[in-house]
N, CA, C and O atoms as a Tinker XYZ file with bonds, in Angstrom:
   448  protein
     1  N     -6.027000  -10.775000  -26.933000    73     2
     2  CA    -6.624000  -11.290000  -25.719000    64     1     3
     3  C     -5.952000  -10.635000  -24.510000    63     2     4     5
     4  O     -4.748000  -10.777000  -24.296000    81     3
     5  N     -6.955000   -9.743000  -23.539000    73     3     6
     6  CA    -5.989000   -9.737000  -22.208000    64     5     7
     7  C     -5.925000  -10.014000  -21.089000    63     6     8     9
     8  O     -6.896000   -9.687000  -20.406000    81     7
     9  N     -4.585000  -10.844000  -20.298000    73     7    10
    10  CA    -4.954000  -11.328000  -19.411000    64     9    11
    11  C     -5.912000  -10.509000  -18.096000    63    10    12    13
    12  O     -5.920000   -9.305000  -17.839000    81    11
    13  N     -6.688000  -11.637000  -17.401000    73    11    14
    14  CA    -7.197000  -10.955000  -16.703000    64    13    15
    15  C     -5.839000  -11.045000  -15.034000    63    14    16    17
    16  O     -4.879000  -11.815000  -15.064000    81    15
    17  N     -5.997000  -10.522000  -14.350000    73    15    18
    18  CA    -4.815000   -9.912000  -13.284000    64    17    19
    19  C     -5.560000  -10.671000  -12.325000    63    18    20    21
    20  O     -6.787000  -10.772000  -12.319000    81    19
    21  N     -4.634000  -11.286000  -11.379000    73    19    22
    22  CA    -5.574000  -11.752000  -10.041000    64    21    23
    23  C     -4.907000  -10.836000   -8.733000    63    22    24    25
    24  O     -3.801000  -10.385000   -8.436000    81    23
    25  N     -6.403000  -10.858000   -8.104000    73    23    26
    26  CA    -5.658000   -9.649000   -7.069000    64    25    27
    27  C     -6.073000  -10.974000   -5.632000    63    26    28    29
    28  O     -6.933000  -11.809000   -5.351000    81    27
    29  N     -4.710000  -10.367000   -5.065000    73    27    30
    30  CA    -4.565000  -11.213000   -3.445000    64    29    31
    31  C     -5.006000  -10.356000   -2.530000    63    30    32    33
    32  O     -4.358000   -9.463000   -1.984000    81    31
    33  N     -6.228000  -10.672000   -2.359000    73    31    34
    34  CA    -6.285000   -9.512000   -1.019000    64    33    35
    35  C     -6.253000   -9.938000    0.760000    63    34    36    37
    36  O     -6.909000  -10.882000    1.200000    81    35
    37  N     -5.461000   -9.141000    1.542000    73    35    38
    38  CA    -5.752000   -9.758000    2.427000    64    37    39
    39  C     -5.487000   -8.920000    4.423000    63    38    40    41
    40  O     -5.472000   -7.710000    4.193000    81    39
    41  N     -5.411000   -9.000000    5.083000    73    39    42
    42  CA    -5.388000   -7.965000    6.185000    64    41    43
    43  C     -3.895000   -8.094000    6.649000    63    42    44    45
    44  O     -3.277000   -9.146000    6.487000    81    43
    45  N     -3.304000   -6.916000    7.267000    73    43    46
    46  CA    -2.099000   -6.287000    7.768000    64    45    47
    47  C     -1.974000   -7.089000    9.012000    63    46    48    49
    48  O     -2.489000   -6.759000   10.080000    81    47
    49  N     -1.116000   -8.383000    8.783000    73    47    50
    50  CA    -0.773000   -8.997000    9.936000    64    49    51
    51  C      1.130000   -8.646000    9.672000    63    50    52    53
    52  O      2.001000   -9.499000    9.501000    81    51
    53  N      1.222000   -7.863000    9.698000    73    51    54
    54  CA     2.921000   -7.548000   10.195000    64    53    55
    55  C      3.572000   -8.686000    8.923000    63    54    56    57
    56  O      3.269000   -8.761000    7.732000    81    55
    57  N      4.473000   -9.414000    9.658000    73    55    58
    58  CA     5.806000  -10.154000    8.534000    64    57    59
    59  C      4.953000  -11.222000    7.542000    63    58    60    61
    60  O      5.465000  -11.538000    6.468000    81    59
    61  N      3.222000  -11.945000    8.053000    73    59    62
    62  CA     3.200000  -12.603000    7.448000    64    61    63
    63  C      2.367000  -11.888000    6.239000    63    62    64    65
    64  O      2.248000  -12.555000    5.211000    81    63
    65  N      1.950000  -10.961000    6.264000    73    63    66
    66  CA     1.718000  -10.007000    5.260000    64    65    67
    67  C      2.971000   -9.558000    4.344000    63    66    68    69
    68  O      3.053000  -10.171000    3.279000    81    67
    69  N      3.826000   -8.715000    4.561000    73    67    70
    70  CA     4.829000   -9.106000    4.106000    64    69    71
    71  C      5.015000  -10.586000    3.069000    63    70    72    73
    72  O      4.614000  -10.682000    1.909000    81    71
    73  N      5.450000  -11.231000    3.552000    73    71    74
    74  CA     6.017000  -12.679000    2.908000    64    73    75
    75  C      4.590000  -13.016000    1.894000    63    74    76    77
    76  O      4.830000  -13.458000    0.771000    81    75
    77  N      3.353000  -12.838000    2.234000    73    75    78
    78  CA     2.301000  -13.278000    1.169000    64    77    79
    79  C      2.640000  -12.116000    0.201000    63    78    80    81
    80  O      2.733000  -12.397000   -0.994000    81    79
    81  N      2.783000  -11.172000    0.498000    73    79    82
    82  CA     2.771000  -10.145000   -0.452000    64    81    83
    83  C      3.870000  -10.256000   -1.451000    63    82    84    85
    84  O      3.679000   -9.885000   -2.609000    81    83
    85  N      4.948000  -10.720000   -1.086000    73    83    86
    86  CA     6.222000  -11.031000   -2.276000    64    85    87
    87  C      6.109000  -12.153000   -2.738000    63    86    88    89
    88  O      6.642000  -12.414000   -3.816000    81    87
    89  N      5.569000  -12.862000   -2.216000    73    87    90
    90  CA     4.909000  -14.071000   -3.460000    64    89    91
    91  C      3.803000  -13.627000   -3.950000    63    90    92    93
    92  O      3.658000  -13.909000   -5.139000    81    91
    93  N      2.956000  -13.029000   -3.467000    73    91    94
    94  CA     1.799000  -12.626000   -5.227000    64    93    95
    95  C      2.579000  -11.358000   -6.171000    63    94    96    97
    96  O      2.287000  -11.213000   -7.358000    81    95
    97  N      3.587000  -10.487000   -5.485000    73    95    98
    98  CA     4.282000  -10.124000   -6.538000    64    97    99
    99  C      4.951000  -10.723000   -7.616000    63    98   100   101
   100  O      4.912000  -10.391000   -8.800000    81    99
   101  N      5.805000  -11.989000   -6.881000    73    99   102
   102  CA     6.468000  -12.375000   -7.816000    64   101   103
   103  C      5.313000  -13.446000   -8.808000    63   102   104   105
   104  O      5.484000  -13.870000   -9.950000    81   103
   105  N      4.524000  -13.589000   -8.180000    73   103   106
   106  CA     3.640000  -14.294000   -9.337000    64   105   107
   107  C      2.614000  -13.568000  -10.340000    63   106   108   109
   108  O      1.756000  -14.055000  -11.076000    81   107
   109  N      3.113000  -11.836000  -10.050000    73   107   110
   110  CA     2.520000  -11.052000  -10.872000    64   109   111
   111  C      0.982000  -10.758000  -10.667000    63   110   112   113
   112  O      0.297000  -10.379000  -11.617000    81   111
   113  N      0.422000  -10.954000   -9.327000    73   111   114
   114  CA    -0.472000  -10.747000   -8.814000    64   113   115
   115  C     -0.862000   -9.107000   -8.834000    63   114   116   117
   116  O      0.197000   -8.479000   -8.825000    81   115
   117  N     -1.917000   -8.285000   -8.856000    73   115   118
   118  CA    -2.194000   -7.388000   -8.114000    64   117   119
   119  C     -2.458000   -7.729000   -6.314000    63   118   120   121
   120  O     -3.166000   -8.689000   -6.008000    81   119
   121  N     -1.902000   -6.962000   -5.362000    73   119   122
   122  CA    -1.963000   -6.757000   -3.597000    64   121   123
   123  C     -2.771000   -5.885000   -3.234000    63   122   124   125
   124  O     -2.496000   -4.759000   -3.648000    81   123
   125  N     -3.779000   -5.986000   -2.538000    73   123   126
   126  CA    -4.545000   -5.175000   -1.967000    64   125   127
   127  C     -4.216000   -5.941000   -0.642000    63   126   128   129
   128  O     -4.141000   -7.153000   -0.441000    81   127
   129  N     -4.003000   -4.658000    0.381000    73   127   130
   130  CA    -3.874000   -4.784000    2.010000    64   129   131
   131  C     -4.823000   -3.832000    2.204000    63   130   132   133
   132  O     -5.097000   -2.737000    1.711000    81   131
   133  N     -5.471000   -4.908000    3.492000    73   131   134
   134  CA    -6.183000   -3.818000    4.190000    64   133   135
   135  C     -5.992000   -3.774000    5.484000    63   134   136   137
   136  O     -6.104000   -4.773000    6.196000    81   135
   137  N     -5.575000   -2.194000    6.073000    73   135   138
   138  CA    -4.912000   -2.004000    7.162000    64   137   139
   139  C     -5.708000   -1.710000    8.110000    63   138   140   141
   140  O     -6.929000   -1.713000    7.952000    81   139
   141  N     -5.067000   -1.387000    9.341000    73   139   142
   142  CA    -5.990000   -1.162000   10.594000    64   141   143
   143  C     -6.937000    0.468000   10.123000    63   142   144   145
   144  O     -6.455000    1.483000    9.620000    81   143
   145  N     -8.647000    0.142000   10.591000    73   143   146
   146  CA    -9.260000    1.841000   10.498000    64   145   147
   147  C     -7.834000    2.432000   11.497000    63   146   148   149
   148  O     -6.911000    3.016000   10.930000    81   147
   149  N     -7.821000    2.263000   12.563000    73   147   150
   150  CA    -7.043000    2.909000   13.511000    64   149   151
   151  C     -5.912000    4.125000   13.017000    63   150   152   153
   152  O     -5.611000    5.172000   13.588000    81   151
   153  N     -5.408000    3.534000   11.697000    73   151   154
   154  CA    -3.897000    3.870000   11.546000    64   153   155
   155  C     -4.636000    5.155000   10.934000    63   154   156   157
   156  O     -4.148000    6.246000   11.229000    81   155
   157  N     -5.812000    5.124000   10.079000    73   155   158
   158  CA    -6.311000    6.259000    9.341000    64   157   159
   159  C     -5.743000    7.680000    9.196000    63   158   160   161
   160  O     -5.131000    8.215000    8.272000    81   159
   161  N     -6.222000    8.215000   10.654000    73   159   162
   162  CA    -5.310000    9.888000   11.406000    64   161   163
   163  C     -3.704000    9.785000   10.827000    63   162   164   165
   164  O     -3.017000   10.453000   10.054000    81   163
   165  N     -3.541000    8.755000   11.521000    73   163   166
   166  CA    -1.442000    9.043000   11.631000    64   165   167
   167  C     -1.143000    8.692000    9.987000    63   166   168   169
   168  O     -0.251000    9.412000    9.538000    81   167
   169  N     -1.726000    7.702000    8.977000    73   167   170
   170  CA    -1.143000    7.685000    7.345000    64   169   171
   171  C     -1.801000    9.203000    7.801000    63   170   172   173
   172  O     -1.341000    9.885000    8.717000    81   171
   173  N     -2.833000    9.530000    7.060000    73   171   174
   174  CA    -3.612000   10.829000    6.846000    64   173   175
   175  C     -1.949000   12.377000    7.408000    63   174   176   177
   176  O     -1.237000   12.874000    6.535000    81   175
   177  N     -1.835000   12.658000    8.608000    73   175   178
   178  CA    -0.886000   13.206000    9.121000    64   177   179
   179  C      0.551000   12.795000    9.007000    63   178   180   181
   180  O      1.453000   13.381000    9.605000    81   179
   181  N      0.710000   11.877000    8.303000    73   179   182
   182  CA     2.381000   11.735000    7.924000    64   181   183
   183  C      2.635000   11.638000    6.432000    63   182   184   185
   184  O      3.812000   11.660000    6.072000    81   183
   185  N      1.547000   11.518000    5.393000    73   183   186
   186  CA     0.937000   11.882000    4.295000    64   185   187
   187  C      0.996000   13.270000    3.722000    63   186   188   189
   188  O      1.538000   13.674000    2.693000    81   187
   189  N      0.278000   13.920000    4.674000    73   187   190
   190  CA    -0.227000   15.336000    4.343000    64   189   191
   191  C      0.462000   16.240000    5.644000    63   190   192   193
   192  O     -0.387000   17.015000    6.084000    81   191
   193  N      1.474000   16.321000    6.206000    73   191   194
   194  CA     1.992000   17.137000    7.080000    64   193   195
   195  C      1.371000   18.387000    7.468000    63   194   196   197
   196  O      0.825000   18.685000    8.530000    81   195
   197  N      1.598000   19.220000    6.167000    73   195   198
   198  CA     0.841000   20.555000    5.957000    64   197   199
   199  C     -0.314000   21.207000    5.856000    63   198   200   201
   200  O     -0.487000   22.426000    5.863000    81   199
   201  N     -1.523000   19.891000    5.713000    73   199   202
   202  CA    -2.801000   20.138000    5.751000    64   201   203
   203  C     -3.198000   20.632000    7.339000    63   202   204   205
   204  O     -2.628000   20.137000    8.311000    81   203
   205  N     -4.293000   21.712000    7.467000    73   203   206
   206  CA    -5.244000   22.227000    8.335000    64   205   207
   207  C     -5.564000   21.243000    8.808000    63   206   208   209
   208  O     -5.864000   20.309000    8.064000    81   207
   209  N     -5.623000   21.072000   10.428000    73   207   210
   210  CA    -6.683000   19.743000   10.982000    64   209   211
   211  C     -8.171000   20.370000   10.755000    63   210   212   213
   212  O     -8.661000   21.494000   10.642000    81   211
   213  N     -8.560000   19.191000   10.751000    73   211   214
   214  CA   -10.262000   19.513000   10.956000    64   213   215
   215  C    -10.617000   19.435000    9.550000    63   214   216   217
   216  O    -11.844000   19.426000    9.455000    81   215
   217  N     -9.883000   19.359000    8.103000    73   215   218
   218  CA   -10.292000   19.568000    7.268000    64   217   219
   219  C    -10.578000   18.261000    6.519000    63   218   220   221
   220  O    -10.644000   17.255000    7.224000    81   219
   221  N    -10.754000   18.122000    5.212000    73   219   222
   222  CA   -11.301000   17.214000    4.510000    64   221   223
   223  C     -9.999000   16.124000    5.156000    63   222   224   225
   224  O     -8.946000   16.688000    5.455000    81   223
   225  N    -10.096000   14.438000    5.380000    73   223   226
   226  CA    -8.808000   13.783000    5.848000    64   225   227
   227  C     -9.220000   12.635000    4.781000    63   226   228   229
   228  O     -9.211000   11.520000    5.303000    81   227
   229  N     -9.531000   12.641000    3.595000    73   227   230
   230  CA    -9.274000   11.364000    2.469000    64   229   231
   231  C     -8.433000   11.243000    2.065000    63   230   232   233
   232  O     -7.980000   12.333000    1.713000    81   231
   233  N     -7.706000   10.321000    1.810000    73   231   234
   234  CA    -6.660000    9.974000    1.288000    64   233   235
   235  C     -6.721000    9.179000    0.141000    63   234   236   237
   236  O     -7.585000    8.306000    0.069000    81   235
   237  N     -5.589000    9.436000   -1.146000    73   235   238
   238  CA    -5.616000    9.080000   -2.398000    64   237   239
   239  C     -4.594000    9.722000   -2.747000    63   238   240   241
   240  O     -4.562000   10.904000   -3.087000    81   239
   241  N     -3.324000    8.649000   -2.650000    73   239   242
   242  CA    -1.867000    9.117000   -2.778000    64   241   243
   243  C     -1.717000    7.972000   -3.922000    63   242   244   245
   244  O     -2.619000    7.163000   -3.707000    81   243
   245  N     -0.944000    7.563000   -5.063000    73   243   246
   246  CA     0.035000    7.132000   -5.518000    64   245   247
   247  C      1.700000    7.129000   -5.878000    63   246   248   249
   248  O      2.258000    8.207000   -6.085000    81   247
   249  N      2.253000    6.194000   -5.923000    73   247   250
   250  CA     3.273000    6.605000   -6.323000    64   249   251
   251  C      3.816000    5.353000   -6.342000    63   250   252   253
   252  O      2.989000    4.442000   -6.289000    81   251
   253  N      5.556000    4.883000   -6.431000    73   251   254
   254  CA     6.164000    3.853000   -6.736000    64   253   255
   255  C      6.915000    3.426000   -5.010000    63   254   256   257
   256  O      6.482000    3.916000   -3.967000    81   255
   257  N      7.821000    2.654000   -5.067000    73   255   258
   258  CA     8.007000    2.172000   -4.149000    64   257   259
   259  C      8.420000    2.824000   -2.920000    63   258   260   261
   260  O      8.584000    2.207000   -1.868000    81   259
   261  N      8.636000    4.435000   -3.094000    73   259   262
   262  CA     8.880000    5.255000   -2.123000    64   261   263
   263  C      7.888000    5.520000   -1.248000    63   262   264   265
   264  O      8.117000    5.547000   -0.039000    81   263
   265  N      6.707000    5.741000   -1.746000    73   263   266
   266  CA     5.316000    5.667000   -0.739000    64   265   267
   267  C      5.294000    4.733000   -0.109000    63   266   268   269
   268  O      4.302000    4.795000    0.617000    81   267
   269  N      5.949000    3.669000    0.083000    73   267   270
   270  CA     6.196000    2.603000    0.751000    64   269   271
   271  C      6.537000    3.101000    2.134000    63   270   272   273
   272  O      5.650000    3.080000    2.988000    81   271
   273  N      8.106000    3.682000    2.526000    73   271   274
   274  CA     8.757000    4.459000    3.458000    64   273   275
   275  C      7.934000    5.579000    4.517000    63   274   276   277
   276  O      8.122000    5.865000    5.699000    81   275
   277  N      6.715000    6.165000    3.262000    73   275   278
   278  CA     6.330000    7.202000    4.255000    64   277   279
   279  C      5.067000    6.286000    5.247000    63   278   280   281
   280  O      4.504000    6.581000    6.301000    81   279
   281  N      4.991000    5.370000    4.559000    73   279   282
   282  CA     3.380000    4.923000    5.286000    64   281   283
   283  C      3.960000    3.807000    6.122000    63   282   284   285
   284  O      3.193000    3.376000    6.983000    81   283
   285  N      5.421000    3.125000    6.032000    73   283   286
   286  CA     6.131000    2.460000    6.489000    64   285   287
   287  C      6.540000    3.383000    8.208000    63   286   288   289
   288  O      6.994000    2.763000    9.170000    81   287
   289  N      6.294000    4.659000    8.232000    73   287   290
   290  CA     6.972000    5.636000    9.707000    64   289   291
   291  C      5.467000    5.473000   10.691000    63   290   292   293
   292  O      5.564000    5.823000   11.867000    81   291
   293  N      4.278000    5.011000   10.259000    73   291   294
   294  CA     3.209000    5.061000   11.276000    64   293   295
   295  C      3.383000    3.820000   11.966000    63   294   296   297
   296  O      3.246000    2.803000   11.286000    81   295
   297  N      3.657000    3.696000   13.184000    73   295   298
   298  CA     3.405000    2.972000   14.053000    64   297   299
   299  C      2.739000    1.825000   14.171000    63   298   300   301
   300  O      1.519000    1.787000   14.327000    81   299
   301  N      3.480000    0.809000   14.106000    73   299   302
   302  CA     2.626000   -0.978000   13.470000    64   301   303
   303  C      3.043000   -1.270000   12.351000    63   302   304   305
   304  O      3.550000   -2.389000   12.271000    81   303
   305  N      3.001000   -0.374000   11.011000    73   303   306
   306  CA     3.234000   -0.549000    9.813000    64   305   307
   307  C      4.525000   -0.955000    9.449000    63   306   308   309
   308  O      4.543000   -1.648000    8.431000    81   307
   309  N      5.772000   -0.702000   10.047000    73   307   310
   310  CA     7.201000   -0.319000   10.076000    64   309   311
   311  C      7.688000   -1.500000    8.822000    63   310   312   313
   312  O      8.671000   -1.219000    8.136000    81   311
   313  N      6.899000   -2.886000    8.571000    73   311   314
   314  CA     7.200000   -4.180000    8.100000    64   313   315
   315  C      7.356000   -3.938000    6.674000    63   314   316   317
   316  O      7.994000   -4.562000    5.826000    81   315
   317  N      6.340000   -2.471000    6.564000    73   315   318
   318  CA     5.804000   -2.911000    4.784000    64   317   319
   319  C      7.160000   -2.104000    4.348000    63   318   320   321
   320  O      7.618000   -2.468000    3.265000    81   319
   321  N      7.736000   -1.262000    4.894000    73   319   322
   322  CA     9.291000   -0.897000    4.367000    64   321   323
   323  C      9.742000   -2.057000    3.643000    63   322   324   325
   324  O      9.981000   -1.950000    2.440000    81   323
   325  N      9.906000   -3.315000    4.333000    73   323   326
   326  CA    10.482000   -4.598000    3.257000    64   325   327
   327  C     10.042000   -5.268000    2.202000    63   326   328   329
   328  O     10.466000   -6.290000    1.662000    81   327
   329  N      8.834000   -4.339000    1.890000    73   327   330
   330  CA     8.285000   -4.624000    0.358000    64   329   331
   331  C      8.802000   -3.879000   -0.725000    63   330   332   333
   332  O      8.486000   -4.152000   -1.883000    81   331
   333  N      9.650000   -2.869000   -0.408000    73   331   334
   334  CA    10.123000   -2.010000   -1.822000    64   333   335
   335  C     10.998000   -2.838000   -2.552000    63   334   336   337
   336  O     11.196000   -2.467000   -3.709000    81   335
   337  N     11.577000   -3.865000   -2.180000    73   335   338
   338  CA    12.807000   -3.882000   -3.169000    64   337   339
   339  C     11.769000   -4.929000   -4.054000    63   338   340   341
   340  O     11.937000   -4.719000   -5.256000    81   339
   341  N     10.811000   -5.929000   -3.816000    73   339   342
   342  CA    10.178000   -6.637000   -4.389000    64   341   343
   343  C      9.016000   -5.385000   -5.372000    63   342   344   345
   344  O      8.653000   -5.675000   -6.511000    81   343
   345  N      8.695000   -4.403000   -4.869000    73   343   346
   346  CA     7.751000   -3.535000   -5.851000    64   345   347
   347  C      8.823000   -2.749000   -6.832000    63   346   348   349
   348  O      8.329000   -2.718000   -7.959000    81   347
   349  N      9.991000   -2.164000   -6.810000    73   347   350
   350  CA    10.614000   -1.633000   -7.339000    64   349   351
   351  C     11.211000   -2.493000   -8.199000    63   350   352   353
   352  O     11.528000   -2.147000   -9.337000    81   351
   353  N     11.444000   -3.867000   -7.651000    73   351   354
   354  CA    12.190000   -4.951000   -8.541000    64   353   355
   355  C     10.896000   -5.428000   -9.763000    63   354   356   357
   356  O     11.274000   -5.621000  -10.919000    81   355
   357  N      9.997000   -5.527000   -9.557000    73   355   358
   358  CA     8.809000   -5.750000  -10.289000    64   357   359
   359  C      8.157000   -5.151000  -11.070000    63   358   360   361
   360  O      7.495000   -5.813000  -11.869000    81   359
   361  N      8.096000   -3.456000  -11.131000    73   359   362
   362  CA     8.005000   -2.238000  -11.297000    64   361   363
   363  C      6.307000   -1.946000  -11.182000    63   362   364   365
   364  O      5.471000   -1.454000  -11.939000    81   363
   365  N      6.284000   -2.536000   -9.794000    73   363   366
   366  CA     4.913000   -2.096000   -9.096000    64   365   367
   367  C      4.470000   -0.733000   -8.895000    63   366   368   369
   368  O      5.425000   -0.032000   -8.563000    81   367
   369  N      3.187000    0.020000   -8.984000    73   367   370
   370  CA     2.987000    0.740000   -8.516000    64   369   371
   371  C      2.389000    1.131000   -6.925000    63   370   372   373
   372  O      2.192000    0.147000   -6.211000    81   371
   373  N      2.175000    2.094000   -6.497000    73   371   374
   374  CA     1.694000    1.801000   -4.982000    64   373   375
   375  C      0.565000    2.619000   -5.147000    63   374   376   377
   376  O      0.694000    3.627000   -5.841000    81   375
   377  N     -0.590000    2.347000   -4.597000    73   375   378
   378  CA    -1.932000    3.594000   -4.155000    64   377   379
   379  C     -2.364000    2.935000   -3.031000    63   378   380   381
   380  O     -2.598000    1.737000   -2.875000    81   379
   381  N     -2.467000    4.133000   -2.033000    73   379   382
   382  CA    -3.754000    4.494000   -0.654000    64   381   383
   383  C     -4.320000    4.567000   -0.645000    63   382   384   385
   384  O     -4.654000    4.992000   -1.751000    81   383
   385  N     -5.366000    4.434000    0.160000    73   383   386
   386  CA    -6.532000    5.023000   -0.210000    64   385   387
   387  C     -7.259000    5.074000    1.556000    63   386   388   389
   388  O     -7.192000    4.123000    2.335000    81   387
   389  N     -7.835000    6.248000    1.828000    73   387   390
   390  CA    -8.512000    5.673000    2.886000    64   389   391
   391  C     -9.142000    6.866000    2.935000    63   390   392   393
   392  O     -8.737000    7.760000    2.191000    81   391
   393  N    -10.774000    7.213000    4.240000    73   391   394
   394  CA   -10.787000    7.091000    5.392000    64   393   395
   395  C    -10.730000    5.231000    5.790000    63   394   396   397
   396  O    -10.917000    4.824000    6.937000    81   395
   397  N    -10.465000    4.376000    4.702000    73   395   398
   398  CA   -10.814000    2.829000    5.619000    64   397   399
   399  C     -9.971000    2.520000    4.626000    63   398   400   401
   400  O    -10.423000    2.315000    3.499000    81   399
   401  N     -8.601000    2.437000    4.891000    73   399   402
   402  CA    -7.281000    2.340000    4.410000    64   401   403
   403  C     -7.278000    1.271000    4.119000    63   402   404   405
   404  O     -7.651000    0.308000    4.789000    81   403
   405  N     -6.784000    1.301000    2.904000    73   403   406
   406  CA    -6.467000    0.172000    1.775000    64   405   407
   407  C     -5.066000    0.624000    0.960000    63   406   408   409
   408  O     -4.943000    1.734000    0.442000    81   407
   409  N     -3.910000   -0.540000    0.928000    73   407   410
   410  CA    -2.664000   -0.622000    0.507000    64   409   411
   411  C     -3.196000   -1.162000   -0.954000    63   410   412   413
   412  O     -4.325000   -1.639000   -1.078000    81   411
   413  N     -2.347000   -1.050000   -1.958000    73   411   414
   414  CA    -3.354000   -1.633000   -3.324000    64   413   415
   415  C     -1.425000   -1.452000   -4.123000    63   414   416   417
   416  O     -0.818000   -0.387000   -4.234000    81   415
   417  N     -0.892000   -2.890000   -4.551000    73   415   418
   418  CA     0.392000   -2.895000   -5.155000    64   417   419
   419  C     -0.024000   -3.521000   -6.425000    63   418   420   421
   420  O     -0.203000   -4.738000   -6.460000    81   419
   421  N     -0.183000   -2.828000   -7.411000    73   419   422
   422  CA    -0.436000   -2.582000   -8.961000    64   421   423
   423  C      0.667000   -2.999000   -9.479000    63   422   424   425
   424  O      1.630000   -2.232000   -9.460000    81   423
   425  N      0.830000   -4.625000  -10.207000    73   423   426
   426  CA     1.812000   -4.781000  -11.660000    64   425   427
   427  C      1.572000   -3.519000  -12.870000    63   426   428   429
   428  O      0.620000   -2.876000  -13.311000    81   427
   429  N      2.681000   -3.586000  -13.037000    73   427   430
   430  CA     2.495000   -2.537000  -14.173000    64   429   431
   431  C      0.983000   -2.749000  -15.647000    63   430   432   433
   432  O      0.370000   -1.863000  -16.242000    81   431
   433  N      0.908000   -3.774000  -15.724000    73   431   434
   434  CA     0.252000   -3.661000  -16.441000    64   433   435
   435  C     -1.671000   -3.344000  -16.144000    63   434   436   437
   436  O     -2.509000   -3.105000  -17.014000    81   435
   437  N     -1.883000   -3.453000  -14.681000    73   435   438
   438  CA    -2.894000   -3.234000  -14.172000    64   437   439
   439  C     -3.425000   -1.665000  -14.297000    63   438   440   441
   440  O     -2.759000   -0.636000  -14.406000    81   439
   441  N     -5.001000   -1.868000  -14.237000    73   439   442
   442  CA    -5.721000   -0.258000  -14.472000    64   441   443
   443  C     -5.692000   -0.048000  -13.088000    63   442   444   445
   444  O     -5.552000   -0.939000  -12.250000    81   443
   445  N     -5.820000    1.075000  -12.879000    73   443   446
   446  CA    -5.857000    1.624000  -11.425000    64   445   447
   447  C     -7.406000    1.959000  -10.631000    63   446   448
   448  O     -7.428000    2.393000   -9.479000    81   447
């Protein structure tokens, strides 16, 4: 039998995002955040440094609690830095996704 995963989803209000988010971790939740369109450009450009402007700007990054840090340097976001030790302690995964940015914190046992 497998369990089915419940996902918390909910919008980027700074600390109280944060604090919901380490309680559906610790209750083994899947996290989906959804962040400002706004931030789109600056994740997109602090993401992809080296990319050509003007060119394709989708985003579809994964990784573990370090992708946390880089998407943690855009401006507003600075809060979700204090989610790594709860995703790393949990052994969450992290995926982006945007042009209409979505945070998505995967228990390990979740499909992607």
């Amino acid at each position: 039998m497998v369990r089915e995963t419940t996902v918390v989803a909910m919008r980027w209000d700074g600390a109280h995002s944060v604090k919901a988010a380490r309680s559906a971790i610790a209750s083994g939740s899947q996290v989906e955040i959804e962040l400002p369109l706004e931030d789109h450009y600056a994740l997109y450009r602090h993401l992809h440094p080296e990319s050509p402007r003007g060119g394709a700007e989708d985003i579809d990054v994964s990784g573990g609690a370090e992708l946390l840090a880089s998407i943690a340097t855009v401006a507003g976001l600075q809060d979700i830095q204090h989610l790594q030790p709860s995703v790393q302690r949990a052994h969450y995964r992290v995926r982006l996704t945007s042009p209409e940015p979505l945070l998505r914190l995967l228990p390990p046992r979740a499909k992607r």
